[in-house]
gemmi code that builds the backbone of each chain (N, CA, C; Angstrom):
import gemmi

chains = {
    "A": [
        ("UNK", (18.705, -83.101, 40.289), (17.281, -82.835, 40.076), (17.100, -81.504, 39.332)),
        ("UNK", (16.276, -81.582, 38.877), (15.561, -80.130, 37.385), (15.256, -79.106, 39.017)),
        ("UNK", (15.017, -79.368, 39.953), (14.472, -78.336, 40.538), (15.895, -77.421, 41.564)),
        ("UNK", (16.901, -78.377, 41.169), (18.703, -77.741, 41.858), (19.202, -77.109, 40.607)),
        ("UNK", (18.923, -77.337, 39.577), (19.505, -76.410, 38.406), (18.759, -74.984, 37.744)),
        ("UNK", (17.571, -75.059, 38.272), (16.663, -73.886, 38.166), (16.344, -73.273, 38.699)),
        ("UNK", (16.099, -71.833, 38.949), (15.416, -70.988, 39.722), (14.726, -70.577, 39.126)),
        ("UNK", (13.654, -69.035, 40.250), (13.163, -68.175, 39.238), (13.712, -67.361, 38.379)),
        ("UNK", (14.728, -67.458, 38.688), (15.129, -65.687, 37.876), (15.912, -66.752, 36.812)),
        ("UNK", (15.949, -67.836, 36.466), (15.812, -68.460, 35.415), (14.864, -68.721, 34.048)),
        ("UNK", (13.647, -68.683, 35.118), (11.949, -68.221, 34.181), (11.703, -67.447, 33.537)),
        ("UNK", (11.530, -67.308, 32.296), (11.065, -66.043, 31.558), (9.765, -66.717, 30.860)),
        ("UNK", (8.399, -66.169, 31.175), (7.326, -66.629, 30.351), (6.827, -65.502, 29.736)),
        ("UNK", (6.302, -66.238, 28.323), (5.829, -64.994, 27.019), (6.622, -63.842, 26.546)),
        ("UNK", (7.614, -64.937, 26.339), (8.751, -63.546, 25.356), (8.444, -63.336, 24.481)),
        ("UNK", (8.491, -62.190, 23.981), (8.228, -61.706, 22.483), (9.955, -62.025, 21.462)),
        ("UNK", (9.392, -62.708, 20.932), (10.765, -63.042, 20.053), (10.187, -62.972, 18.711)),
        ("UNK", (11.282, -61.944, 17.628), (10.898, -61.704, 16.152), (11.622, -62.572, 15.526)),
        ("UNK", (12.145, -63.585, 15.663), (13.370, -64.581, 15.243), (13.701, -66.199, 15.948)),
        ("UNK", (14.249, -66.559, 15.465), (14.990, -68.258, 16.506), (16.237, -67.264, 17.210)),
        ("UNK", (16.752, -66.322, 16.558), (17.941, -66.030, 16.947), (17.729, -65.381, 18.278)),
        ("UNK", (16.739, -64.192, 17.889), (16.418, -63.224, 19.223), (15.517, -64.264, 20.098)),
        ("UNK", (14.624, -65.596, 19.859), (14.304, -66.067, 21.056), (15.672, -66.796, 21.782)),
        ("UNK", (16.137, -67.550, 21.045), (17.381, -67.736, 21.899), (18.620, -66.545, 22.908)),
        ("UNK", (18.653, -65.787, 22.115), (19.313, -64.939, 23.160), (18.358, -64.333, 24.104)),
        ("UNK", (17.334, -64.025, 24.651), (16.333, -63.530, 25.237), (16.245, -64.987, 26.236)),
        ("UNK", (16.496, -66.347, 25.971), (16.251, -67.616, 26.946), (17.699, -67.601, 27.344)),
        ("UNK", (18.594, -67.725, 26.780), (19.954, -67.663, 27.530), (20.291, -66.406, 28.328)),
        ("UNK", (19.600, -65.130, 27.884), (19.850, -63.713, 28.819), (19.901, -64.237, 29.910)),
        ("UNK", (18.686, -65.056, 30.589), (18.574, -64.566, 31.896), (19.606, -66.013, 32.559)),
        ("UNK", (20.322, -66.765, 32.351), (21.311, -67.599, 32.491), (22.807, -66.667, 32.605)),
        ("UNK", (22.469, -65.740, 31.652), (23.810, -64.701, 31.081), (24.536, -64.166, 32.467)),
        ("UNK", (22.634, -63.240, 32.920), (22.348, -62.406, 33.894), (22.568, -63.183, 35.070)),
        ("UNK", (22.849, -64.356, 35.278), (22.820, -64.983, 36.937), (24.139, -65.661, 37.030)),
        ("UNK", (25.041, -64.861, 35.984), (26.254, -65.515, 35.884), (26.358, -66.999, 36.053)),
        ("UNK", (25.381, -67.542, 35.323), (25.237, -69.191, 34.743), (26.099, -69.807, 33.527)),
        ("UNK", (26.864, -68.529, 32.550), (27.510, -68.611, 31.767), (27.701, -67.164, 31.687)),
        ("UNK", (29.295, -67.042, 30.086), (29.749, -65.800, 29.469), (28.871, -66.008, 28.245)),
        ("UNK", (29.100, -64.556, 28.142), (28.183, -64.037, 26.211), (28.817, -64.525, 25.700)),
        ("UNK", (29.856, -65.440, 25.449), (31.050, -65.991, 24.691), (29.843, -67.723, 24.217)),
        ("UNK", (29.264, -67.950, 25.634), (28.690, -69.114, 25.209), (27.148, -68.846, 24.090)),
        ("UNK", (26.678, -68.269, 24.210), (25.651, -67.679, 24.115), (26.173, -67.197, 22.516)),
        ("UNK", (26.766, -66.497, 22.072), (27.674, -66.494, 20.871), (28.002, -67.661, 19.800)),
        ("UNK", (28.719, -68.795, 20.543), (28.929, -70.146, 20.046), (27.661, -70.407, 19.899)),
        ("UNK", (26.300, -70.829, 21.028), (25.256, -71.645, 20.501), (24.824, -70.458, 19.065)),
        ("UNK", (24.518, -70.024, 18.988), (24.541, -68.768, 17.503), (25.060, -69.308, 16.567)),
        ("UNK", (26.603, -69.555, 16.732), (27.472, -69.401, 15.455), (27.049, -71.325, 15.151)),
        ("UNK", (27.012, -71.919, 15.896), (27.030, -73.504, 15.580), (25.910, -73.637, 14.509)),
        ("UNK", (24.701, -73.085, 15.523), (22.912, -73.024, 15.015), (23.336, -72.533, 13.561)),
        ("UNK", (23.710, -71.304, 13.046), (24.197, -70.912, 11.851), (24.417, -72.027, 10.562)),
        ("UNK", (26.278, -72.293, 10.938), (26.925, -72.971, 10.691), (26.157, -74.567, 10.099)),
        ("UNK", (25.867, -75.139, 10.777), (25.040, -76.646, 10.938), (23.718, -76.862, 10.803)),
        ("UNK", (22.893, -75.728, 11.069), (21.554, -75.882, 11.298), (20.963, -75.929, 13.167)),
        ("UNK", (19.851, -75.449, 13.216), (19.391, -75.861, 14.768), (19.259, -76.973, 15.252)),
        ("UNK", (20.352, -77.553, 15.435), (20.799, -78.635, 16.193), (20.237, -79.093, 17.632)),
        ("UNK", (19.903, -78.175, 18.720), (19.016, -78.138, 19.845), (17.398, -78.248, 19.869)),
        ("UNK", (16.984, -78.396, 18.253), (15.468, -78.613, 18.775), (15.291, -80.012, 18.740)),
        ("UNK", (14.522, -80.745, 19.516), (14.374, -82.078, 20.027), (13.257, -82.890, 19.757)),
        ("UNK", (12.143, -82.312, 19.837), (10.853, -82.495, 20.180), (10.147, -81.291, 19.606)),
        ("UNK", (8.925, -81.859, 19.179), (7.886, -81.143, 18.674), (7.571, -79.640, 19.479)),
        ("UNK", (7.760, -78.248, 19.256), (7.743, -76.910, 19.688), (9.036, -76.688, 20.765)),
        ("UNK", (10.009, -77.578, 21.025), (10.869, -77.833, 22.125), (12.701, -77.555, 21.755)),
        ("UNK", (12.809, -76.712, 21.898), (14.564, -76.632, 22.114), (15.433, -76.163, 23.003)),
        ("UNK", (16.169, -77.159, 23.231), (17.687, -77.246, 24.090), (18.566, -76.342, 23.819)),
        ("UNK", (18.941, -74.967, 23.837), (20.168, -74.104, 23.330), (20.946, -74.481, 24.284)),
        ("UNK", (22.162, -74.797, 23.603), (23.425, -75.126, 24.516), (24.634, -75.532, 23.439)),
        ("UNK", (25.975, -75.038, 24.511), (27.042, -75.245, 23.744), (27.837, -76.299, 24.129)),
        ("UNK", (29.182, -76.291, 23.777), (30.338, -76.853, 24.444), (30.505, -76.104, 25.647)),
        ("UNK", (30.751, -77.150, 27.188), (31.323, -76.324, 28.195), (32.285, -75.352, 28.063)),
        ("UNK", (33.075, -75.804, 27.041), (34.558, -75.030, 27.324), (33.998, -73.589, 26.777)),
        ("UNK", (32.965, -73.417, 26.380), (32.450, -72.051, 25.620), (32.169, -71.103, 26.271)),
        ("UNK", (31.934, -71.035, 27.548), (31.953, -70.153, 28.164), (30.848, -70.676, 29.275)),
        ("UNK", (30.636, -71.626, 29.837), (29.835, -72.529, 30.821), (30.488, -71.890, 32.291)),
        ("UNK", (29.870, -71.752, 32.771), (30.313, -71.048, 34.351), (29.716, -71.699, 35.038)),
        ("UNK", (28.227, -72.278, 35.675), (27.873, -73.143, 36.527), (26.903, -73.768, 35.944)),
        ("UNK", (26.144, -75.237, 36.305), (25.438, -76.184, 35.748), (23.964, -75.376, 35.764)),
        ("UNK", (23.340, -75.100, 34.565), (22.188, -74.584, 35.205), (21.052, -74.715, 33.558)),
        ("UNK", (19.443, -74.795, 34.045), (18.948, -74.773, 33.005), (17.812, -73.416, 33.229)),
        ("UNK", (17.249, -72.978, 32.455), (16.502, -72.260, 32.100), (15.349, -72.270, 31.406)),
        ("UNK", (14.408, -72.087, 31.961), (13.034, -71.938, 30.896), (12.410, -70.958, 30.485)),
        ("UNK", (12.067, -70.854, 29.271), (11.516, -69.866, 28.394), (10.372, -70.200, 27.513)),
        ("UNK", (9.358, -69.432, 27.759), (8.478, -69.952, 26.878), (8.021, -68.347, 25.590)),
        ("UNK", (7.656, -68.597, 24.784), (7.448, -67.814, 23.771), (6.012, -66.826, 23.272)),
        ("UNK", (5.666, -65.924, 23.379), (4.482, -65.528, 23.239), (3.725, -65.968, 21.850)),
        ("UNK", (4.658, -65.662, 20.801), (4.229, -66.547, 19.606), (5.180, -67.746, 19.052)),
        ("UNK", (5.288, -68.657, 18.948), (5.795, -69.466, 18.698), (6.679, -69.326, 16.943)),
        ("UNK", (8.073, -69.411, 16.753), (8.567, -69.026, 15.660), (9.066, -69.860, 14.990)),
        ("UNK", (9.794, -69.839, 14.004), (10.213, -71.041, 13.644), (12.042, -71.341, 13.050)),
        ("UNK", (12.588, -72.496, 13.684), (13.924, -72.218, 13.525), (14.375, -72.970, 12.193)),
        ("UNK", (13.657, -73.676, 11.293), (14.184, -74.388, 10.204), (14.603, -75.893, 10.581)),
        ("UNK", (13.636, -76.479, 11.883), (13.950, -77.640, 11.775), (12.429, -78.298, 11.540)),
        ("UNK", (11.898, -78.667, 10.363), (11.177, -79.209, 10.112), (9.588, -80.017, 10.703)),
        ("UNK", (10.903, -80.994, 11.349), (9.390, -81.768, 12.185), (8.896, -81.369, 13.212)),
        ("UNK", (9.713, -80.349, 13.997), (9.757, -79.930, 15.053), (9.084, -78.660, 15.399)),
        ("UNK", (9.369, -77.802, 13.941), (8.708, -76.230, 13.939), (7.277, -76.009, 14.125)),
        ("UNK", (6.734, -74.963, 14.220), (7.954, -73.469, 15.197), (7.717, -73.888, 16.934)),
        ("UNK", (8.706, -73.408, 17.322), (9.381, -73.417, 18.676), (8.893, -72.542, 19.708)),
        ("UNK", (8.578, -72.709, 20.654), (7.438, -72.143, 21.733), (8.657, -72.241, 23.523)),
        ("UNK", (8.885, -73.668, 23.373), (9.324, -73.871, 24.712), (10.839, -73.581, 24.257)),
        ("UNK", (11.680, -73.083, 24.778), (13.113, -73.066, 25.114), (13.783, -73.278, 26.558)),
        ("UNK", (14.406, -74.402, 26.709), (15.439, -74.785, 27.693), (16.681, -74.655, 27.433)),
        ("UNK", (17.268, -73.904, 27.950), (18.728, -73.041, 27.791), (19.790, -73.842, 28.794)),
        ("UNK", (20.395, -74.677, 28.352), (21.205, -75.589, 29.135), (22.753, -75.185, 28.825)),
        ("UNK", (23.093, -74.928, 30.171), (24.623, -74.570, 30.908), (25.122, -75.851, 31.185)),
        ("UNK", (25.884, -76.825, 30.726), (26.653, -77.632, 31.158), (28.305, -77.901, 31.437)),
        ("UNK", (28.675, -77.980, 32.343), (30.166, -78.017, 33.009), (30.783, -79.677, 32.277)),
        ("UNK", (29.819, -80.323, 32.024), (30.802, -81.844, 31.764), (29.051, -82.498, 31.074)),
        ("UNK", (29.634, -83.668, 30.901), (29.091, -84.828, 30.059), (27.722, -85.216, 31.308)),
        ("UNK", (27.860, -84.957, 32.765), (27.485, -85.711, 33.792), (27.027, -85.132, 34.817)),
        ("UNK", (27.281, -84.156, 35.475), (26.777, -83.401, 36.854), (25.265, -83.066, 36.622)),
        ("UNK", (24.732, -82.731, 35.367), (23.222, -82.494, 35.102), (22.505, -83.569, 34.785)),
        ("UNK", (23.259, -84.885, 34.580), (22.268, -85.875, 33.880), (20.753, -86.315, 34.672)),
        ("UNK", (20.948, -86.068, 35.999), (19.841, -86.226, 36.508), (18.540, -85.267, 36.522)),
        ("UNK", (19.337, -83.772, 36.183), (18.096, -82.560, 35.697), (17.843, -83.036, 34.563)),
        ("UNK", (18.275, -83.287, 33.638), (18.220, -83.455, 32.108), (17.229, -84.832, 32.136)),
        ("UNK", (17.319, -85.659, 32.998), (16.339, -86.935, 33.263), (15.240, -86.342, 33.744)),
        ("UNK", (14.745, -85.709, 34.617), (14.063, -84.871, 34.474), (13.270, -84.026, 33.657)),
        ("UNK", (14.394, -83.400, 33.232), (13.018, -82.515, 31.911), (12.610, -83.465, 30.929)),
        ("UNK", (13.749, -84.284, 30.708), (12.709, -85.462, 29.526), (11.818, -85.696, 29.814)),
        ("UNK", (11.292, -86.517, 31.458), (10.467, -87.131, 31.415), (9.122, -86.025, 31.294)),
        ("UNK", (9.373, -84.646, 32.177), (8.673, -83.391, 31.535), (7.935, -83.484, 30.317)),
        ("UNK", (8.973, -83.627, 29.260), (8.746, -83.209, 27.722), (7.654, -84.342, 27.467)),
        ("UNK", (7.333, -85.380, 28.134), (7.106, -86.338, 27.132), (5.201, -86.013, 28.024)),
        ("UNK", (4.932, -85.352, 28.974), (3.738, -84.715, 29.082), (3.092, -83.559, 28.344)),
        ("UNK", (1.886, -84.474, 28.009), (0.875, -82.716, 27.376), (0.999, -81.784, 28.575)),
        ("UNK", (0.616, -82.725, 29.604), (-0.263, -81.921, 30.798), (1.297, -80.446, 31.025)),
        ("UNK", (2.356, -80.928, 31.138), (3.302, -79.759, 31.140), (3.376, -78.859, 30.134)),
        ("UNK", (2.933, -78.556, 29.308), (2.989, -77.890, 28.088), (1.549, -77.052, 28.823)),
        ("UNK", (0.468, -77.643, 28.656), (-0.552, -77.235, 28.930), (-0.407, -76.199, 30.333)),
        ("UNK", (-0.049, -76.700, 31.414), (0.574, -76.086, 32.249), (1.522, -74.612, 32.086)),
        ("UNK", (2.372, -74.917, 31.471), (3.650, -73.864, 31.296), (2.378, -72.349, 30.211)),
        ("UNK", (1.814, -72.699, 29.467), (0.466, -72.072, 28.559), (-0.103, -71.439, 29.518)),
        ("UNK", (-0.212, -71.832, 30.494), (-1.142, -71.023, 31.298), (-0.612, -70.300, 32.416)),
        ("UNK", (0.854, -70.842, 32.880), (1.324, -70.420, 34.202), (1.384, -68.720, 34.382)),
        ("UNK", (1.113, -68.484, 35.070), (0.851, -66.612, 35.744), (2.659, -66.143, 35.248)),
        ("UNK", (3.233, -66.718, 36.498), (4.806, -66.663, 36.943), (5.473, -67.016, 37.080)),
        ("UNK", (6.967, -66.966, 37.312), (7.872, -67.814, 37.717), (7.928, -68.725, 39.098)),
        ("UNK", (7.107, -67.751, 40.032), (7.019, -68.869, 40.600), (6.314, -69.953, 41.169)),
        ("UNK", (4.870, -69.741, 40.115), (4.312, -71.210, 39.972), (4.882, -72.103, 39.094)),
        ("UNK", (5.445, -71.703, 38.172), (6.443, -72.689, 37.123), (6.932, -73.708, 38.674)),
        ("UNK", (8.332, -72.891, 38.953), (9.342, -73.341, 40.315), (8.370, -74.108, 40.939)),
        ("UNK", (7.358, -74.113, 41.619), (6.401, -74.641, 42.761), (6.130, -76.060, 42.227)),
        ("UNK", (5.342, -75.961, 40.373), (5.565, -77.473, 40.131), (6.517, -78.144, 39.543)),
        ("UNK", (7.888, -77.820, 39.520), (8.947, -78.185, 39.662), (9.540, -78.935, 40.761)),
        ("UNK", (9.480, -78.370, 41.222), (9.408, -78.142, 43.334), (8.797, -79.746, 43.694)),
        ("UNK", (7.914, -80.072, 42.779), (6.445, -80.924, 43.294), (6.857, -82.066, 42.676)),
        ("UNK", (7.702, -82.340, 41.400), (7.875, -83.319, 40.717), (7.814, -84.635, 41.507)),
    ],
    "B": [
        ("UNK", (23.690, -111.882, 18.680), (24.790, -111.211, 18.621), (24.468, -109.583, 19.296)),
        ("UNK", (25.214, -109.088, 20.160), (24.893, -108.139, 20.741), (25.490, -106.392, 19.550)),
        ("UNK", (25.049, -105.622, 19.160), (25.543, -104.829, 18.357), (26.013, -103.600, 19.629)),
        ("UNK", (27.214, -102.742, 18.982), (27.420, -101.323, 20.011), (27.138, -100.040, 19.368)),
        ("UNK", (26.126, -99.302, 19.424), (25.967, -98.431, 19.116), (26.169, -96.951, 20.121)),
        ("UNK", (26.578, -95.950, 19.500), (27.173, -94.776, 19.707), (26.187, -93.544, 19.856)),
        ("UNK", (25.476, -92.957, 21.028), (25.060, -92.005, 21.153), (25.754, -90.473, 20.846)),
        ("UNK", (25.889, -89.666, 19.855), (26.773, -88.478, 19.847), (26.137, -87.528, 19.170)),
        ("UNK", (25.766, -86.388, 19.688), (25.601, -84.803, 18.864), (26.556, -83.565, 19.572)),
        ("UNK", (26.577, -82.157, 18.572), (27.709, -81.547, 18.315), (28.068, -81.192, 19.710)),
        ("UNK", (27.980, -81.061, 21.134), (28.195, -80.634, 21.947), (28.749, -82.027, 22.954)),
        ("UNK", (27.470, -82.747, 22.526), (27.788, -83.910, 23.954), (27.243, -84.138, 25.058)),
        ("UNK", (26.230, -82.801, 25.524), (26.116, -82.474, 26.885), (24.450, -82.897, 26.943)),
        ("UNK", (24.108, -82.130, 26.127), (22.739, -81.924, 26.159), (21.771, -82.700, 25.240)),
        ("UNK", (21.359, -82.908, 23.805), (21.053, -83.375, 23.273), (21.218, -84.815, 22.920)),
        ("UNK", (22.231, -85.026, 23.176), (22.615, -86.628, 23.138), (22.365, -87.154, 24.365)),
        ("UNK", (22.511, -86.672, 25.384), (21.979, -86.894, 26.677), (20.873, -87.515, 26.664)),
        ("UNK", (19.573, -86.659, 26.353), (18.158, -86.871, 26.322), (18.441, -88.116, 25.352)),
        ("UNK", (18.394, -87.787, 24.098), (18.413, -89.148, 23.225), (18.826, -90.541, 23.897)),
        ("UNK", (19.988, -90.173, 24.696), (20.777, -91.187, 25.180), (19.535, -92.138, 26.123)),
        ("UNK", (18.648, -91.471, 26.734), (17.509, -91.501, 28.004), (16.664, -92.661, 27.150)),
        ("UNK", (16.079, -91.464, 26.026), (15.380, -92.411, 25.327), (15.415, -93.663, 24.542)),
        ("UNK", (16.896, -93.590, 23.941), (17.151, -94.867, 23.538), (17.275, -95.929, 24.338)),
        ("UNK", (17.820, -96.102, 25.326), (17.592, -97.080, 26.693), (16.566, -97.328, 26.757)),
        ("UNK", (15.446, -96.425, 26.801), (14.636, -96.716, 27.025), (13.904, -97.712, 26.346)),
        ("UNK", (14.100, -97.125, 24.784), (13.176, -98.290, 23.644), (13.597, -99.289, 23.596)),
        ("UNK", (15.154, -99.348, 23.885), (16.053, -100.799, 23.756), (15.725, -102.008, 25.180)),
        ("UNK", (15.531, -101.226, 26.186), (15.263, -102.415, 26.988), (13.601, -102.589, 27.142)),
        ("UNK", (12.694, -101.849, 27.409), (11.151, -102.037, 26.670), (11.406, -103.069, 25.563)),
        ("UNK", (11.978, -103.038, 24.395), (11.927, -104.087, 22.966), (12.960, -104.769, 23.438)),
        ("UNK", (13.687, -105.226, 24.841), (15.016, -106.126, 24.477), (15.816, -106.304, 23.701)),
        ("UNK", (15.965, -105.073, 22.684), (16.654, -105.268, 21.781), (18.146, -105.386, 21.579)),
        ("UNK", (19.107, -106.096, 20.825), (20.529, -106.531, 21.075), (21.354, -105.443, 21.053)),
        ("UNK", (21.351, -104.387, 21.509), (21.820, -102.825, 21.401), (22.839, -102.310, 22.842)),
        ("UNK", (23.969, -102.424, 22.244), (24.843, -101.877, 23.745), (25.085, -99.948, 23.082)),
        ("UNK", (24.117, -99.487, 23.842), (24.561, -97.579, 23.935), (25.620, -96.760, 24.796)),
        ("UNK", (26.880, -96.747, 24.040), (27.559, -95.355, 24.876), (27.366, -94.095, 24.242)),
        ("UNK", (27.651, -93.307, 25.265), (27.567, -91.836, 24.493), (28.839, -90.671, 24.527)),
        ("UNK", (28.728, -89.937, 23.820), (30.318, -89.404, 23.416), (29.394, -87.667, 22.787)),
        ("UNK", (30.419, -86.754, 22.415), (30.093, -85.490, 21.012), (30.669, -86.035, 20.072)),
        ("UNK", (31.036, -85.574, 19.080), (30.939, -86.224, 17.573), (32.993, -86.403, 17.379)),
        ("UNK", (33.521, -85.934, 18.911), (34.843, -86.237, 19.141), (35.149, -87.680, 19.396)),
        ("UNK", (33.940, -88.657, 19.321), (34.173, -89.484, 19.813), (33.770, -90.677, 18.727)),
        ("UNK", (33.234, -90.248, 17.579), (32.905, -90.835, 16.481), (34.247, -91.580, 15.710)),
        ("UNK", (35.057, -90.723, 15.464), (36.597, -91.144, 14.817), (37.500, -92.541, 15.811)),
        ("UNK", (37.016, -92.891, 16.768), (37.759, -93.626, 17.760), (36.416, -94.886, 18.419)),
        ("UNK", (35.370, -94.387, 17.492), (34.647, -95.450, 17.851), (34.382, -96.573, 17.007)),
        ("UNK", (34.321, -97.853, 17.360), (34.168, -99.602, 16.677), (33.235, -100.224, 16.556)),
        ("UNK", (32.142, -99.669, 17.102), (30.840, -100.236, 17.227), (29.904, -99.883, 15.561)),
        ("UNK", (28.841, -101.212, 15.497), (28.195, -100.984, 14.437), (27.499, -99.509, 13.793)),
        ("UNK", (26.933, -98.959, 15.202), (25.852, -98.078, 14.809), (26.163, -96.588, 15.316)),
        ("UNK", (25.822, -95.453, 14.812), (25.994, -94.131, 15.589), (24.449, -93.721, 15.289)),
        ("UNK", (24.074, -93.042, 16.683), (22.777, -92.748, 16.470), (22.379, -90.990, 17.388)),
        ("UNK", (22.224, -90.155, 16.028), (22.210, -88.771, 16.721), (21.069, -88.434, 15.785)),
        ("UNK", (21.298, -86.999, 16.084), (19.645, -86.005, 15.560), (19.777, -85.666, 13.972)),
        ("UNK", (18.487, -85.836, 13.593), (18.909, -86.054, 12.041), (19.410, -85.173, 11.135)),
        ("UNK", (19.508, -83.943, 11.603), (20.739, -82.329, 11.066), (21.622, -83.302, 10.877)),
        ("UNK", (22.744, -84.074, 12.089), (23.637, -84.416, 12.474), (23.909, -85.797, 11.540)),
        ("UNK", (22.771, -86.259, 11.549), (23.158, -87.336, 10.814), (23.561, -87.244, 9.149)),
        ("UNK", (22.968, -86.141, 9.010), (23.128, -85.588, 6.976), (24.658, -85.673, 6.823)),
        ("UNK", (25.256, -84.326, 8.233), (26.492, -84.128, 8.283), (27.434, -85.664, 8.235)),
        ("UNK", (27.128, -87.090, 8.447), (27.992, -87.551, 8.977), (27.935, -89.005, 7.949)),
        ("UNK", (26.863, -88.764, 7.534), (26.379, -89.830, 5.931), (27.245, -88.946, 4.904)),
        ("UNK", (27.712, -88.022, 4.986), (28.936, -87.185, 3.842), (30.095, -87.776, 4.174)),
        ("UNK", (30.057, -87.998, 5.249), (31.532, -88.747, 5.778), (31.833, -90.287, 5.558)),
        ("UNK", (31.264, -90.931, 4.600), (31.187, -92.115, 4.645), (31.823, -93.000, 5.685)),
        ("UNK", (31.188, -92.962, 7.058), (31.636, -93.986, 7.965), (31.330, -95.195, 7.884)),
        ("UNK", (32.196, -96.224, 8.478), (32.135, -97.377, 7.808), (30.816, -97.853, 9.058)),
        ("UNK", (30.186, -97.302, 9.816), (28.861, -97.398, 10.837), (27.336, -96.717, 10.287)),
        ("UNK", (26.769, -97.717, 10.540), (25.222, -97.079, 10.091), (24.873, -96.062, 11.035)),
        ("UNK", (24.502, -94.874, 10.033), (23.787, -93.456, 11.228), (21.999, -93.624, 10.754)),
        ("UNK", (21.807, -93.624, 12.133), (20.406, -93.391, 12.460), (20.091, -91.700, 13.030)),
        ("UNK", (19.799, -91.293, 12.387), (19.230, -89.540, 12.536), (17.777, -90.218, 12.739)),
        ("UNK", (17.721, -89.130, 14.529), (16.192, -88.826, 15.075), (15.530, -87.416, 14.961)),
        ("UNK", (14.295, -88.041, 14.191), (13.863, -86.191, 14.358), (13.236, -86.024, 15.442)),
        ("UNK", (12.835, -86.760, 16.329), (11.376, -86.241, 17.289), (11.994, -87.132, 18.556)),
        ("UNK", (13.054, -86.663, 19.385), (13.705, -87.659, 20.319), (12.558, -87.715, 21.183)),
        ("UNK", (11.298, -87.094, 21.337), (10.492, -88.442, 22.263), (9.277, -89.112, 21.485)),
        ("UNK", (9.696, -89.414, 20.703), (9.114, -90.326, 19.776), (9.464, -91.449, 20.109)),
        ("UNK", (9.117, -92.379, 20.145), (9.428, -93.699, 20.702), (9.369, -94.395, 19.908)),
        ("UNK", (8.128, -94.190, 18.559), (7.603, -94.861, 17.591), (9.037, -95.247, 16.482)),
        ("UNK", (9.294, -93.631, 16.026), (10.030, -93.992, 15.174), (11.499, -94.186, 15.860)),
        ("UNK", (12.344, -94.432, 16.947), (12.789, -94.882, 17.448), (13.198, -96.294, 17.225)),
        ("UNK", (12.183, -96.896, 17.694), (12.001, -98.232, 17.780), (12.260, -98.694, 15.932)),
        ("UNK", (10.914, -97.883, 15.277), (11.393, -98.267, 14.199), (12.655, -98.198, 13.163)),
        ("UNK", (13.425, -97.417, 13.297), (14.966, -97.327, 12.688), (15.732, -98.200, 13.388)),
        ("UNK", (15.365, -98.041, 14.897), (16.710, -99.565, 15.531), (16.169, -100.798, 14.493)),
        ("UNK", (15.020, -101.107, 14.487), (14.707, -102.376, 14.258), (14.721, -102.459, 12.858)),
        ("UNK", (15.135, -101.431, 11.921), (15.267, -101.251, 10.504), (16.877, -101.888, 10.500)),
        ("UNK", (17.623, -101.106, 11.436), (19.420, -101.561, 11.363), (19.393, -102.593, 11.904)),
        ("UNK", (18.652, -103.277, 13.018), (19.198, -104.903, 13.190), (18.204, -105.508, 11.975)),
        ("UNK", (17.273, -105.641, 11.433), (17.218, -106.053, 9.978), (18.460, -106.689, 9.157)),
        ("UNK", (18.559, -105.154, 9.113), (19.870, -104.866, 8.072), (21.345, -105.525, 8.156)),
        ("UNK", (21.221, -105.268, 9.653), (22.569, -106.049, 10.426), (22.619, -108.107, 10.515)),
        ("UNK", (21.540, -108.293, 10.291), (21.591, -109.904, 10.240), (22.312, -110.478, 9.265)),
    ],
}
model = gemmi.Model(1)
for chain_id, residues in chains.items():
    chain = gemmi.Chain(chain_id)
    for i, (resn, *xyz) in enumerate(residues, 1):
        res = gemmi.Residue()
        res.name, res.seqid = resn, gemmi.SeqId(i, " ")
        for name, pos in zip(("N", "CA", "C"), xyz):
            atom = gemmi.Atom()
            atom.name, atom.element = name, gemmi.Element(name[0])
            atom.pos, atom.b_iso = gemmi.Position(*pos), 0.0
            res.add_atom(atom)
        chain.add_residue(res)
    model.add_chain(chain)
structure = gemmi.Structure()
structure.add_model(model)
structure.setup_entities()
């Protein structure tokens, strides 16, 4: 469940980000910080995004930063971040990017049921609308909590 | 005739995941003749099935590669619309 892979101190709402680059490291920090992963992973999602293009945005204002486990993945965990101004990473249909979910994965499988989860999330206004307005982290958690 | 198509983007974990959610989803909603596994793009070289279907960055990368499998690149994985419409463009195509 989305609400066993998240905490608060996972939450960061209204980051100021001057970049895709600095919002992504600013949504993976606090994953960094709860020893959820190494800066090694956090590095790779960087160098890939570079390399290939932003590969993690999904959905309209919505991206997934995440690497290969072997990159430095330490425990299964996701993260939410939302953006004070929304920026833009060069993926087209999708730009600019507001929500960030910072996904730690150990294997192909132990998260599929959080990850079932936030989809079905994503595919609500009313959560967007929600997350826009939330105070704190831990009313985010509470309707998480509630799913 | 039942076709096998291949869920895969650069990691494996995350993004193909979700896609993976949604494509099930459109395929059994439309009944459509579509068997989905999912793999990272390690799993493309060893796969037999008609179709590979990842995010459309991914797909530019993999139409350079002339595989002998049709790639379907998604831009908006909860889009359902155009979803539906590219499967049903490749079984078209596939008859």
């Amino acid at each position: 469940m989305l609400k066993d892979l998240t905490s608060e101190k996972l939450i960061r709402l209204n980051i100021d980000a001057k970049d895709w680059e600095d919002a992504v490291r600013q949504a993976a920090d606090a994953l960094l910080q709860n020893g959820k992963i190494k800066s090694s992973y956090i590095e790779a999602i960087i160098k890939t995004a570079k390399e290939g293009g932003p590969y993690f945005v999904l959905t309209k204002h919505v991206a997934l930063p995440h690497a290969r486990p072997e990159a430095g993945a330490i425990e299964s965990a996701i993260g939410i971040a939302t953006l004070k101004e929304p920026v833009v990473f060069g993926n087209k249909e999708n730009d600019p990017v507001k929500y960030l979910f910072c996904l730690s994965a150990l294997d192909n499988e132990s998260h599929i049921n959080a990850l079932a989860d936030l989809t079905g999330l994503l595919e609500r206004k009313k959560f967007y609308e929600f997350l826009d307005q939330a105070k704190d982290a831990s009313e985010v958690m509470q309707y998480i909590k509630n799913l | 005739m039942e076709f096998k198509g291949l869920v895969a983007c650069r990691a494996g974990v995350g993004s193909s995941l979700m896609l993976n959610i949604k494509l099930k989803q459109v395929i059994s909603e439309n009944k459509l003749p579509i068997k989905i596994e999912h793999g990272s793009l390690d799993a493309v070289a060893g796969f037999n099935g008609a179709l590979i279907v990842t995010l459309s960055d991914v797909a530019k990368e993999l139409e350079a590669k002339k595989l002998p499998q049709k790639i379907i690149g998604i831009d908006n994985i909860m889009n359902k619309v155009e979803i539906l419409t590219k499967l049903n463009a490749f079984l078209a195509e596939a008859k």
